[in-house]
DRENVO-10389 format. One record per residue: residue number from 0; x, y, z of N, C-alpha, C, CB in turn. Coordinates in Angstrom, 3 decimals. Glycine has a CB too. Example, Ala and Ser with C-alpha at 12.3 -4.5 7.8 and 13.67 -1.06 7.14 Angstrom:
# DRENVO-10389
{0, {13.190, -5.690, 7.800}, {12.300, -4.500, 7.800}, {13.200, -3.300, 7.800}, {11.308, -4.473, 9.046}} {1, {12.850, -2.250, 7.080}, {13.670, -1.060, 7.140}, {12.900, 0.030, 7.870}, {14.084, -0.598, 5.725}} 
***
This chain:
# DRENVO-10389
{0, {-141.061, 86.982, -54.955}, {-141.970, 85.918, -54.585}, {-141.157, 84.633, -54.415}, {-143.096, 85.743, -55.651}} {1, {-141.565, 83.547, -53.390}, {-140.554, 82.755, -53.396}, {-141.426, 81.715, -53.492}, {-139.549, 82.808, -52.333}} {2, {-141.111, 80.468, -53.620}, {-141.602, 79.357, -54.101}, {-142.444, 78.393, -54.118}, {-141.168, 79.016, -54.096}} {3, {-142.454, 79.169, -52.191}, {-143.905, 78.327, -51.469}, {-145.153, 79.320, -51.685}, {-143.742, 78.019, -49.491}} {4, {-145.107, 80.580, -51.751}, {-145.818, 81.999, -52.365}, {-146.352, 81.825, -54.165}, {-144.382, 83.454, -52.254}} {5, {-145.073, 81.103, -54.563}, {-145.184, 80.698, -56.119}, {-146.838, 80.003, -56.302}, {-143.767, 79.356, -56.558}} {6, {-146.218, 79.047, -55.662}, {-147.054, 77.704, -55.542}, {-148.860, 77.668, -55.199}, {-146.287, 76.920, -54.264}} {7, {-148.712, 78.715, -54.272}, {-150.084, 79.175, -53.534}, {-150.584, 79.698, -54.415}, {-150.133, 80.073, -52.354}} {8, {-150.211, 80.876, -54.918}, {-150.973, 81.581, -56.623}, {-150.965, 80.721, -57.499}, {-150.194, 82.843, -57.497}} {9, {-150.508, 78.965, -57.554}, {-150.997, 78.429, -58.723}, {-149.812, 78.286, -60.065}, {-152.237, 79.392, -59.073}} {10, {-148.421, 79.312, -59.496}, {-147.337, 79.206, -60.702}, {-146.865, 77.716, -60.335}, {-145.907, 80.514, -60.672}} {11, {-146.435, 77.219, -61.721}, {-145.981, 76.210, -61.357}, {-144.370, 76.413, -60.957}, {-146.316, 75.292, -62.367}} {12, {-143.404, 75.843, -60.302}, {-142.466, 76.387, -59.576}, {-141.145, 75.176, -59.718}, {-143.115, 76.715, -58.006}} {13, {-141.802, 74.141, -60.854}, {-140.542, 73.198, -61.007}, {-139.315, 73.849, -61.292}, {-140.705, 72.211, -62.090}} {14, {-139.255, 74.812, -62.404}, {-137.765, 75.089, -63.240}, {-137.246, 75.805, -62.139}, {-137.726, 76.068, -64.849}} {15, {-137.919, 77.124, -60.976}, {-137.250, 77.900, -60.162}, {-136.729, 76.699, -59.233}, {-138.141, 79.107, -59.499}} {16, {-137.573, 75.106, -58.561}, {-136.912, 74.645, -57.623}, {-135.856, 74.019, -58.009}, {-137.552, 73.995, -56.924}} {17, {-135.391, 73.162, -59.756}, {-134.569, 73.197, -60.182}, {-133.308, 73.397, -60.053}, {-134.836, 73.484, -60.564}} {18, {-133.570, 75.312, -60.758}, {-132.695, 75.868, -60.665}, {-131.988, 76.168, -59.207}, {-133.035, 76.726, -61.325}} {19, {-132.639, 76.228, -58.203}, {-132.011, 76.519, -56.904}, {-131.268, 75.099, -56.398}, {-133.218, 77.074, -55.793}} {20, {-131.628, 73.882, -56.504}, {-131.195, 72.430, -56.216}, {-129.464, 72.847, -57.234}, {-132.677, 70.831, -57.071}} {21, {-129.592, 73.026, -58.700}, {-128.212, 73.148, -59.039}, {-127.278, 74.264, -58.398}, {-128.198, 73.315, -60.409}} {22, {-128.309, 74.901, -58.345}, {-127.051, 76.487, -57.450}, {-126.690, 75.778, -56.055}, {-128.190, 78.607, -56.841}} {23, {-127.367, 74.612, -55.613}, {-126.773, 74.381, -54.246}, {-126.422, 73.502, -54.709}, {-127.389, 74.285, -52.961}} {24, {-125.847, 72.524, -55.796}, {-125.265, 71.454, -55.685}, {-123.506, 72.446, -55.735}, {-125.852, 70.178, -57.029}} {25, {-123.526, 73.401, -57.009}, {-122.301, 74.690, -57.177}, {-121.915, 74.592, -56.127}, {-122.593, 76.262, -57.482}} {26, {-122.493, 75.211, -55.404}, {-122.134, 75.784, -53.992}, {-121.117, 74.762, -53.141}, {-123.604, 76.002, -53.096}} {27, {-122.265, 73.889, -52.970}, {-121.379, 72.623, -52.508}, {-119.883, 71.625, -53.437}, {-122.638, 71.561, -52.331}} {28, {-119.864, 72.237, -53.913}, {-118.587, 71.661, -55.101}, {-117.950, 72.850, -54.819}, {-118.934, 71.341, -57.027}} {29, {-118.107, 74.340, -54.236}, {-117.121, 75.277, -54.030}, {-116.797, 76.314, -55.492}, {-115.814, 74.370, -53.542}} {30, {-118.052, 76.342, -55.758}, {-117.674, 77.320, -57.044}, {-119.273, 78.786, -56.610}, {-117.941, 75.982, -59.243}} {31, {-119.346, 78.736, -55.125}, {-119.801, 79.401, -54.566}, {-120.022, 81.087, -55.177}, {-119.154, 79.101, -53.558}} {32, {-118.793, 81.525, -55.383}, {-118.274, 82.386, -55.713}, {-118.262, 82.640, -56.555}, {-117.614, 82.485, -55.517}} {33, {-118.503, 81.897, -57.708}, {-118.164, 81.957, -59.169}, {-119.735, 82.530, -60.076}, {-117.578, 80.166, -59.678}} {34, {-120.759, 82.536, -59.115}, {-122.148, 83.219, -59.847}, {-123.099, 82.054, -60.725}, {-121.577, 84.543, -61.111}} {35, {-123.948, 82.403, -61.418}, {-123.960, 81.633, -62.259}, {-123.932, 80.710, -63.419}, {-124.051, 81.716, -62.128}} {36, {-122.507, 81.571, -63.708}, {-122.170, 80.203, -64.752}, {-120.998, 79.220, -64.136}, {-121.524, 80.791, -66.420}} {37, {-121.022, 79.206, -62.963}, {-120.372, 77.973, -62.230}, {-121.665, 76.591, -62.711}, {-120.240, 78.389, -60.102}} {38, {-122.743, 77.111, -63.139}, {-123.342, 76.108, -63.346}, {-122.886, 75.458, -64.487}, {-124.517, 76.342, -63.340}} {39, {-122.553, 75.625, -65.218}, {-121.771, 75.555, -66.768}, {-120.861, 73.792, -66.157}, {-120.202, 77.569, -67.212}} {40, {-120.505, 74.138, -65.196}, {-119.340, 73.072, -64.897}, {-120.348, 71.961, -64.598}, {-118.141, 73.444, -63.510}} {41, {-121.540, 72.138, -63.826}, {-122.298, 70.759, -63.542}, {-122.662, 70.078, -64.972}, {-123.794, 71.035, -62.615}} {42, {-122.704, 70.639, -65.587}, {-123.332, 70.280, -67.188}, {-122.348, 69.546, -67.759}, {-123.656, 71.601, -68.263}} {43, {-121.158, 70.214, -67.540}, {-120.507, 69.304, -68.303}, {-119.423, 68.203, -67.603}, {-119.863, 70.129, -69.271}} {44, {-119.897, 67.991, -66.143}, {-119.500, 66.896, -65.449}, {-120.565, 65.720, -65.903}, {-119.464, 67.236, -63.857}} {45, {-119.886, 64.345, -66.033}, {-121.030, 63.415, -66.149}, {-121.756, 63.262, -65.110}, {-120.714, 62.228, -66.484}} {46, {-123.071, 62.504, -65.143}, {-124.153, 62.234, -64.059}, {-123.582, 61.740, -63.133}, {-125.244, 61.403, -64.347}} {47, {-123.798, 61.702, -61.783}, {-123.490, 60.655, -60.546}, {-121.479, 61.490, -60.260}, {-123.625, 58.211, -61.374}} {48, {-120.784, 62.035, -61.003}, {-119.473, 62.357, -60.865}, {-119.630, 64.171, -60.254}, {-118.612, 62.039, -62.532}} {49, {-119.144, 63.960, -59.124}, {-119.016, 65.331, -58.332}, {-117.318, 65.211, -58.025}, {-120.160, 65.413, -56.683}} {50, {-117.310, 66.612, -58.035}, {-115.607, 67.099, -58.105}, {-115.210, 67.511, -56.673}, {-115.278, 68.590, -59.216}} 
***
């Protein structure tokens, strides 16, 4: 089910759009490849600082 499908049945769909906004910020920093605990690295970059 995807998010706009989510939404229509009434799930609320913040944490999945969330989670997809950080997998594309990953992505875009080039840790594409790395799955998801490339997310691990946004966490522990400070706010506003991209690599």
């Amino acid at each position: 089910m995807n998010l706009t499908s989510s939404e229509a049945h009434g799930v609320n769909a913040d944490l999945p759009r969330y989670l997809r906004a950080l997998a594309g910020r990953a992505v875009a920093d080039g840790h594409g490849g790395e799955g998801y605990t490339a997310l691990i690295e946004l966490f522990r970059t400070p706010s506003g600082v991209r690599s």
